[in-house]
C-alpha positions as CSV (number, residue, x, y, z in Angstrom):
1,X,91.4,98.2,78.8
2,X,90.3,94.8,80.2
3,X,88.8,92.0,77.7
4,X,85.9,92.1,79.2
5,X,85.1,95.8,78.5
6,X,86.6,95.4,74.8
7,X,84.1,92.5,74.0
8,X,81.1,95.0,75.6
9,X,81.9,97.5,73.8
10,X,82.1,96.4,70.3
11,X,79.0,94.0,70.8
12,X,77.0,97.4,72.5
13,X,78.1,99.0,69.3
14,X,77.1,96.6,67.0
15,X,73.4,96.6,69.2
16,X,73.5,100.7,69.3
17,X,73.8,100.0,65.0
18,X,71.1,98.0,64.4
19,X,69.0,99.3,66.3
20,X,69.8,102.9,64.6
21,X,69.5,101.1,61.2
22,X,66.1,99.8,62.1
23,X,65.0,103.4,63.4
24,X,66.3,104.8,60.6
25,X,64.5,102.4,57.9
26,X,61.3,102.7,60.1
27,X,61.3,106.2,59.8
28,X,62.0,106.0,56.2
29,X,58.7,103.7,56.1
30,X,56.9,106.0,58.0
31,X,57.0,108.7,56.2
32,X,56.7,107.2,53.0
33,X,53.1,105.7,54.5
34,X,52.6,109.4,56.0
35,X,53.3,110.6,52.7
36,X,50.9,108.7,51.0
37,X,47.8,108.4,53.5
38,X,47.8,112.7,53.3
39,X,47.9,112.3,49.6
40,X,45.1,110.0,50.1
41,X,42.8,112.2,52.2
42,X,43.3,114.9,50.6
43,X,42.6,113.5,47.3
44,X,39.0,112.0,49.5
45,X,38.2,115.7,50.9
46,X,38.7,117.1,47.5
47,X,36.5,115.1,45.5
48,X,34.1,115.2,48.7
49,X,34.4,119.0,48.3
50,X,34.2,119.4,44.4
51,X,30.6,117.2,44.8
52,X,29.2,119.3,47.4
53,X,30.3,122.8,45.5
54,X,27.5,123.0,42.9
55,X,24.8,122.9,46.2
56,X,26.0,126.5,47.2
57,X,24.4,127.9,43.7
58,X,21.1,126.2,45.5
59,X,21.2,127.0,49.0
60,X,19.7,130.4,50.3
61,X,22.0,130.9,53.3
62,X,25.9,130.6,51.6
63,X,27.0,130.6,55.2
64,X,25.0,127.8,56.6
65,X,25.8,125.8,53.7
66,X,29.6,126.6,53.7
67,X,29.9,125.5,57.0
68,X,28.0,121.7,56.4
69,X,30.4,121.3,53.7
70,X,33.2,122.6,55.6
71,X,32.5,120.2,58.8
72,X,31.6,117.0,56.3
73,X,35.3,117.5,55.0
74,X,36.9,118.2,58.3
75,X,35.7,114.9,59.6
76,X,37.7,113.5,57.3
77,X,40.9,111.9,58.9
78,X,44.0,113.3,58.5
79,X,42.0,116.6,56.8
80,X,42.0,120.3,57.8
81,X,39.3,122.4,55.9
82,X,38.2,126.2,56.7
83,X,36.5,129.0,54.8
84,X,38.4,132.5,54.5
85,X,37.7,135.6,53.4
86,X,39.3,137.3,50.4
87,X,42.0,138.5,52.4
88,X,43.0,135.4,54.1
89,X,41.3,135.6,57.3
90,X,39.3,131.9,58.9
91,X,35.7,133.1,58.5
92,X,34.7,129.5,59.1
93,X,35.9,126.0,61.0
94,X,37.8,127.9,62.9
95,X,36.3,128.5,66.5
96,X,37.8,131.1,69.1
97,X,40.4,130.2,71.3
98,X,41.6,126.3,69.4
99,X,45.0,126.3,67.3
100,X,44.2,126.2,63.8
101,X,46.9,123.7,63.6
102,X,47.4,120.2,65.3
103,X,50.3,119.8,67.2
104,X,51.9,116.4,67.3
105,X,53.3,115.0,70.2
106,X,56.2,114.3,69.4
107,X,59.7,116.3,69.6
108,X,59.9,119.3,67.3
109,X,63.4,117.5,65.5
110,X,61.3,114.7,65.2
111,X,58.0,116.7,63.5
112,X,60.8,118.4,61.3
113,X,62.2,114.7,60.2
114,X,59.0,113.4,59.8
115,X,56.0,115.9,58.5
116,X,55.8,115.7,54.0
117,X,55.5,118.7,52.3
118,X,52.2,120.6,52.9
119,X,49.2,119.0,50.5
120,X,46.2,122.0,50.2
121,X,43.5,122.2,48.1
122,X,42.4,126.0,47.6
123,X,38.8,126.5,46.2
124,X,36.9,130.0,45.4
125,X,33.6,130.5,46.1
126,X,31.5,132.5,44.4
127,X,28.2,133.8,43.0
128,X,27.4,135.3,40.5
129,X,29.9,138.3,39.9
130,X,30.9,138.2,43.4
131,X,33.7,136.6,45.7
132,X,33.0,135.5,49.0
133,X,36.3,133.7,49.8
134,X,38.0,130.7,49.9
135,X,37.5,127.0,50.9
136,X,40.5,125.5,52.1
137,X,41.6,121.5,52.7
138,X,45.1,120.8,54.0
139,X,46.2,117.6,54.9
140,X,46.8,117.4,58.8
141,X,49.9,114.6,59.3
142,X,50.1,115.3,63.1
143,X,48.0,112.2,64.4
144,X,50.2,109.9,62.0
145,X,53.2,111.3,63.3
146,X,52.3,110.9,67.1
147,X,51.6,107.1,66.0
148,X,54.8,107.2,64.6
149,X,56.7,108.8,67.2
150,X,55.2,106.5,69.9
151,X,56.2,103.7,68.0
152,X,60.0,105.1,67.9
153,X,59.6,105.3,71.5
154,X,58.7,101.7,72.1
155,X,61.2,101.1,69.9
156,X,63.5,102.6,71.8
157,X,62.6,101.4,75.3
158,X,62.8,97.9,73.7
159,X,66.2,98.6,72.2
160,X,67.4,99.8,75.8
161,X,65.8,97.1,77.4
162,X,67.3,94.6,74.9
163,X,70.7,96.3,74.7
164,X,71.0,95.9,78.9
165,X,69.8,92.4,78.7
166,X,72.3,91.4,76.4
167,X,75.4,93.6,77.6
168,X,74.5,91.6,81.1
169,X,74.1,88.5,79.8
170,X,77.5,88.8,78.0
171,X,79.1,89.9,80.6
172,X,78.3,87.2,83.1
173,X,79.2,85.2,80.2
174,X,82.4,86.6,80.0
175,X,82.7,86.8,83.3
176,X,82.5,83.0,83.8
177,X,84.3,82.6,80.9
178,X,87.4,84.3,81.9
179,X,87.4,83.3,85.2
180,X,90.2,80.1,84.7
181,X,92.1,83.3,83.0
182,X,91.8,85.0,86.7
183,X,92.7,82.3,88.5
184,X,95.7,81.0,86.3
185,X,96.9,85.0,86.9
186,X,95.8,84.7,91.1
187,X,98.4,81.1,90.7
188,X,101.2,82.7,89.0
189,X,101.2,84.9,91.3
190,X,101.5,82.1,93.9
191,X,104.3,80.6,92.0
192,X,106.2,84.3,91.4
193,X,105.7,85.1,95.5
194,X,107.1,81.3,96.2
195,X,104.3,79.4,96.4
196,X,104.5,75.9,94.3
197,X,100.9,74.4,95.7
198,X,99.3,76.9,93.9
199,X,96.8,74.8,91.3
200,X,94.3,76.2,89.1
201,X,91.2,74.2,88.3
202,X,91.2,72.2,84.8
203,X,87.1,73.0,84.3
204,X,85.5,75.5,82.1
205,X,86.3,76.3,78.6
206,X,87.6,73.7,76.6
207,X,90.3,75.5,74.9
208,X,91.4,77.1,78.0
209,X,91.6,73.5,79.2
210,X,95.2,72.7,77.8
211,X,96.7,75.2,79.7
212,X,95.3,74.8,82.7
213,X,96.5,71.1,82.6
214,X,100.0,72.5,81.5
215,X,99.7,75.3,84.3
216,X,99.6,72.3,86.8
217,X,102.1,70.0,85.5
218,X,104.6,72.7,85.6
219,X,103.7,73.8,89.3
220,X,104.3,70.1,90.5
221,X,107.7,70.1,88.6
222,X,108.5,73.1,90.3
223,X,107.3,72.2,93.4
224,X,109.3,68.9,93.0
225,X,112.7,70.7,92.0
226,X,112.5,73.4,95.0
227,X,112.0,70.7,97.0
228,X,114.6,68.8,96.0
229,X,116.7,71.4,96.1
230,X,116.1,73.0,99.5
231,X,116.9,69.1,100.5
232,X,119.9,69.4,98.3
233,X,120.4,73.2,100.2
234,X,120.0,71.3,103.6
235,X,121.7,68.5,103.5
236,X,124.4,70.9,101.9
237,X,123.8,73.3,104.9
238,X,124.3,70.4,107.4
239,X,127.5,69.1,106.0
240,X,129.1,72.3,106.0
241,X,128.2,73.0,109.4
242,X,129.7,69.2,110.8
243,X,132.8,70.2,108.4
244,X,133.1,73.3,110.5
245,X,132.5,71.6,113.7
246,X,135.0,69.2,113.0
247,X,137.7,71.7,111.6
248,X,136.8,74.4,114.7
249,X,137.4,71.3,117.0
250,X,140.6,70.6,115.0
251,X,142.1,74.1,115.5
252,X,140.9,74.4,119.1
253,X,142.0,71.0,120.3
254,X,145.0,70.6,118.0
255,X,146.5,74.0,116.8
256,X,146.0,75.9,120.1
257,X,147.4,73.7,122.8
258,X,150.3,73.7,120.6
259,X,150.6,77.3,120.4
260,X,149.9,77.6,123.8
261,X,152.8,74.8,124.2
262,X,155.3,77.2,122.3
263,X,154.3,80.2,124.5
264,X,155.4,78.3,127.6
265,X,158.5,77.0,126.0
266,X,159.1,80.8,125.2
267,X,158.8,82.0,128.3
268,X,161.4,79.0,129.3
269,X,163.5,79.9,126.5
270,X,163.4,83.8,127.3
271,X,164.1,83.4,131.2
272,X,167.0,81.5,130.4
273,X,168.5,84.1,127.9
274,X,167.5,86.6,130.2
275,X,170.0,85.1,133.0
276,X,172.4,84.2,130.3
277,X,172.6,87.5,129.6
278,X,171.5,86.9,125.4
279,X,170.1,89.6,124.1
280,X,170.3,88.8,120.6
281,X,168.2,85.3,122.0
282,X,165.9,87.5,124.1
283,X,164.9,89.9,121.2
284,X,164.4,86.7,119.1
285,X,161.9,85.3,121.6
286,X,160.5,88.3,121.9
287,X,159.7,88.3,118.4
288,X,158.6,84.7,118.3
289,X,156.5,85.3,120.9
290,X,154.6,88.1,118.9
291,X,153.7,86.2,115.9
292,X,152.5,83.3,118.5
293,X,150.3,86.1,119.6
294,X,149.2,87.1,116.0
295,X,148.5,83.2,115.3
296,X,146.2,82.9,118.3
297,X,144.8,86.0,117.4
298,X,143.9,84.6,114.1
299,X,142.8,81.4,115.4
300,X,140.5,82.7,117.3
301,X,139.1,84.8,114.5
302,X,138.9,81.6,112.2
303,X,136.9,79.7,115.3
304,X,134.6,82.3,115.5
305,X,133.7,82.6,111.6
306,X,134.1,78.7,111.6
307,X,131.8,77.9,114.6
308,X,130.4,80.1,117.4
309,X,132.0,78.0,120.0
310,X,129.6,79.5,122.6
311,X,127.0,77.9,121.0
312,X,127.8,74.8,121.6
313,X,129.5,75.5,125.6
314,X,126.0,78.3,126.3
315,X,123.2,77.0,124.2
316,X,121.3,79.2,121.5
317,X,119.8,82.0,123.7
318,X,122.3,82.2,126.1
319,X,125.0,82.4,123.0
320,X,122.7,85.4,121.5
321,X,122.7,87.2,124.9
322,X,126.6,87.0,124.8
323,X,126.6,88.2,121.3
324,X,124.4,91.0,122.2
325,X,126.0,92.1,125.5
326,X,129.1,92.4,123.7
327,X,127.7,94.4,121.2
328,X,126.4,96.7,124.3
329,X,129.9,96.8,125.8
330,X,131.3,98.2,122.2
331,X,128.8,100.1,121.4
332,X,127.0,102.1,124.4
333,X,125.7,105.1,122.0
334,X,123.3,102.5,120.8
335,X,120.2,100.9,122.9
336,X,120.3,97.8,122.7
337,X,117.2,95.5,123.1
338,X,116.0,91.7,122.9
339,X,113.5,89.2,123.7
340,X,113.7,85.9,123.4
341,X,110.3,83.7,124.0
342,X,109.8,79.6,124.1
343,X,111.8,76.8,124.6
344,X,115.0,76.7,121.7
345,X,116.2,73.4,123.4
346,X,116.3,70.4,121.1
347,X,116.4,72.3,118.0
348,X,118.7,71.0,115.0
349,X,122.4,72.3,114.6
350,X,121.9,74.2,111.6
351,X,118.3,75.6,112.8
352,X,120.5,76.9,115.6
353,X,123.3,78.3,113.8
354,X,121.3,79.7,110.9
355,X,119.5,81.6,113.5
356,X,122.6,82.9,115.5
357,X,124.0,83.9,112.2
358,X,120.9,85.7,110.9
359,X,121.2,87.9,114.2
360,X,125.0,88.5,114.2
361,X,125.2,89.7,110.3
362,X,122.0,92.0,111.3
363,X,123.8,93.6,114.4
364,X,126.9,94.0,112.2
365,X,125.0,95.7,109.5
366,X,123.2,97.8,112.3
367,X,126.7,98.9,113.8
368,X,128.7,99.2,110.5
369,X,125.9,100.6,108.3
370,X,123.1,101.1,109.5
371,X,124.0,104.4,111.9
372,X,121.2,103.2,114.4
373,X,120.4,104.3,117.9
374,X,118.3,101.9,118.7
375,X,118.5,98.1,118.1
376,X,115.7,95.1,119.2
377,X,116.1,91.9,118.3
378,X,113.2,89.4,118.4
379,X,113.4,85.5,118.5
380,X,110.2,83.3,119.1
381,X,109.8,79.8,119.1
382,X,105.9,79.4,117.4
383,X,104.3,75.7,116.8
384,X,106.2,75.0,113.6
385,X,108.6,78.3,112.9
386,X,111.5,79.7,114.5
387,X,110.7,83.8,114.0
388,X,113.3,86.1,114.0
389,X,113.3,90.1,113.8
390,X,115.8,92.5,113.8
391,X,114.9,96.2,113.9
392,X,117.0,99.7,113.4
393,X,116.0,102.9,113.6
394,X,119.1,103.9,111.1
395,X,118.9,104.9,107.7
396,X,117.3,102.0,105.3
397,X,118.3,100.0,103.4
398,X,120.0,100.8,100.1
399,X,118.9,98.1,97.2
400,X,121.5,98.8,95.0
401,X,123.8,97.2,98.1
402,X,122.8,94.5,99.2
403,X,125.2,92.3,98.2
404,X,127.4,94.3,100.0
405,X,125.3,94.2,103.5
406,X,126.0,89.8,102.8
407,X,122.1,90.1,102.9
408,X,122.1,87.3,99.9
409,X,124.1,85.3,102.3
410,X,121.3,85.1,105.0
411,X,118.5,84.3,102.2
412,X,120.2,81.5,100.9
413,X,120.7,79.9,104.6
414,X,117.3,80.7,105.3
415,X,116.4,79.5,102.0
416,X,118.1,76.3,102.5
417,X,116.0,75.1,105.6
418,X,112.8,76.2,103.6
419,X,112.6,79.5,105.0
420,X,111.3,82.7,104.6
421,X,113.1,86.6,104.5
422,X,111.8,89.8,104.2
423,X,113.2,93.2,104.1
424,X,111.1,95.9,105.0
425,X,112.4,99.4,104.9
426,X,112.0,103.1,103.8
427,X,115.0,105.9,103.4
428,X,115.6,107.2,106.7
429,X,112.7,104.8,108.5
430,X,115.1,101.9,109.3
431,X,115.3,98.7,108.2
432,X,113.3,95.4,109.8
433,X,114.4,92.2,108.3
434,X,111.9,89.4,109.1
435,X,112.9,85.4,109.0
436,X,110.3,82.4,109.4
437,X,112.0,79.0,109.5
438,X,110.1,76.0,109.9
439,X,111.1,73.4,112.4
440,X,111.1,70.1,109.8
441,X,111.9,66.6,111.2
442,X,114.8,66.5,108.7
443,X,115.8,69.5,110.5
444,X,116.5,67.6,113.7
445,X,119.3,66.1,115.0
């Protein structure tokens, strides 16, 4: 559960409380004053009634005279009053087809909550020897409760209106408040995905305000150190590669004239055993001249992991077209495809060989691993990025070996000119491995 909603809900509680405290001491009020306004009225219509009683002794028509006495009470407020016979029955104040009792308007929990105990004032009337029935006052709390009820139902509007109000009002209050808490969160994530301009704004709260400044200082140092590094990684890169060059020249224009030297002398050596008649010197040569093979052989395997040699005799593309159509010879049961688009001349050494190695560890993974029928392999030259991208149709990419597919290799080449690597695969999908490297001046030659 977010902060935000946390903070809502305890401050809509607290709201939601005291507003059910208020309702609950206004309704305690409230009937309290209900309470003692009937007790009031009632105590009015009886003395009214007990004043007019002695009048019936006088009057000639008991009925007529009943009902004045019984209409003078009942327009008291709050009052009920009604004559009945001696068996209970409304003789009078009681006209056909009206309720005998008031009905508020109000809920009938609310009317249970609220009405006081019945207040009624019974009265027999009588001449003489004889009983005519009874005059009745009852106290008649449904007007008060209406009022009251009403009021509860301002009340409550108020309280929802007040409650929404507020919650809002918090909320964009919160909301702006932990906004620099969103954007520190949007900038780590920057920083995590390899990002080090990510900056977060040093505004807003004041507490939040030390962090921030922190956040920022620590992005610049580690926007300082990676740089630094992939300098370090570069210029690490680059002296490797002339170390190679140097070495691959070595063994090419050193070591394999030589051997080439011995293999003639051989040949010399085994023509003249041969008409000599030596066998024991022929089957010597003979031997010499295999592990002058095996040297070669080697040779040319340390050449080719030192420096592809027909990078520097074809050029970039045209060395990845070899690499590929040799790769097509070997392997037929897979289709190989590629497309190579803008002008790679003039690019740096170790732009070039980073590339050409990025391709031929992919191709090897494809043939050796991946059990692909299908192969492309992508190169563009954009505005400021070399793009590469290999594709297989095989069987994904394992995580759990990647250090085995040298995949750790490739990032930290590409890493080292300030690149970019991706791996995107599913089990049985393939495997597409994507490279951005940026064409930097110290990248040149």
């Amino acid at each position: 559960m977010s902060l935000k909603l946390r903070l809502l809900i305890i401050v809509t509680l607290i709201l939601v409380f005291n507003f059910v405290a208020a309702g609950y001491f206004m309704i305690q009020n409230a009937r309290q004053a209900v309470a003692a306004e009937m007790a009031s009225s009632t105590q009015l219509a009886r003395g009214l009634l007990i004043n007019a009683l002695p009048t019936l002794r006088f009057s000639n028509d008991l009925s007529e005279r009943v009902t004045l006495i019984v209409d003078s009470v009942r327009h008291t407020r709050h009052i009920r009053a009604w004559f009945e016979d001696m068996n209970g029955q409304p003789l009078i104040g009681h006209e056909e087809g009206v309720p005998f009792t008031n009905r508020p308007d109000a809920p009938d929990w609310f009317i249970r909550l609220m009405e006081p105990e019945a207040v009624a004032f019974r009265r027999l009337i009588t001449r003489g020897s004889q009983s005519y029935g009874y005059l009745v006052v009852e106290a008649d709390p449904s007007d008060e409760v209406t009022e009251v009820w009403r009021d509860m139902e301002t009340l409550l509007f108020l309280g929802l209106f007040f409650l929404t109000v507020i919650s809002s009002l918090i909320y964009l209050a919160l909301l702006h408040g932990l906004r620099p808490l969103q954007q520190l969160a949007d900038a780590l994530g920057h920083l995590e995905k390899g990002d080090f301009h990510a900056r977060v704004d040093t505004g807003g709260a004041k507490e939040l305000k030390p962090i921030q400044i922190r956040f920022n200082h620590m992005a610049d140092v580690l926007e300082t150190t990676m740089a630094e590094n992939h300098a370090l990684a570069g210029n690490m890169l680059t002296l490797q590669e002339s170390e190679r060059r140097d070495l691959a020249r070595e063994l090419h224009d050193e070591l394999a004239p030589c051997l080439f030297g011995i293999r003639v002398d051989l040949a010399e050596i085994e023509r003249i055993a041969i008409e000599n008649k030596l066998p024991d010197v022929e089957e010597k040569v003979s031997s010499v001249k295999l592990i002058t093979s095996h040297i070669q052989s080697l040779v040319r395997k340390m050449l080719s992991r030192l420096r592809p040699m027909t990078l520097d005799d074809l050029g970039l593309v045209e060395a990845l077209r070899d690499m590929l159509h040799n790769w097509r010879d070997r392997q037929p049961e897979i289709d190989w495809e590629w497309d190579f688009v803008g002008d790679f001349t003039g690019l740096a050494d170790t732009l070039q060989v980073t590339v050409y190695r990025v391709v031929q560890e992919c191709t090897t993974n494809c043939v050796r691993h991946a059990e692909a029928s299908h192969v492309r392999v992508e190169v563009k030259r954009e505005k400021q990025y070399i793009k590469v991208t290999v594709t297989d149709d095989g069987k994904g990419l394992d995580t759990s070996a990647v250090k085995g597919f040298g995949l750790i290799g490739m990032r930290e080449r590409v890493s080292a000119l300030g690149g970019k690597i991706a791996f995107d695969t599913a089990e049985g999908q393939g495997l597409q491995v994507r490279v951005m490297i940026p064409m930097k001046s110290e990248n040149k030659k």
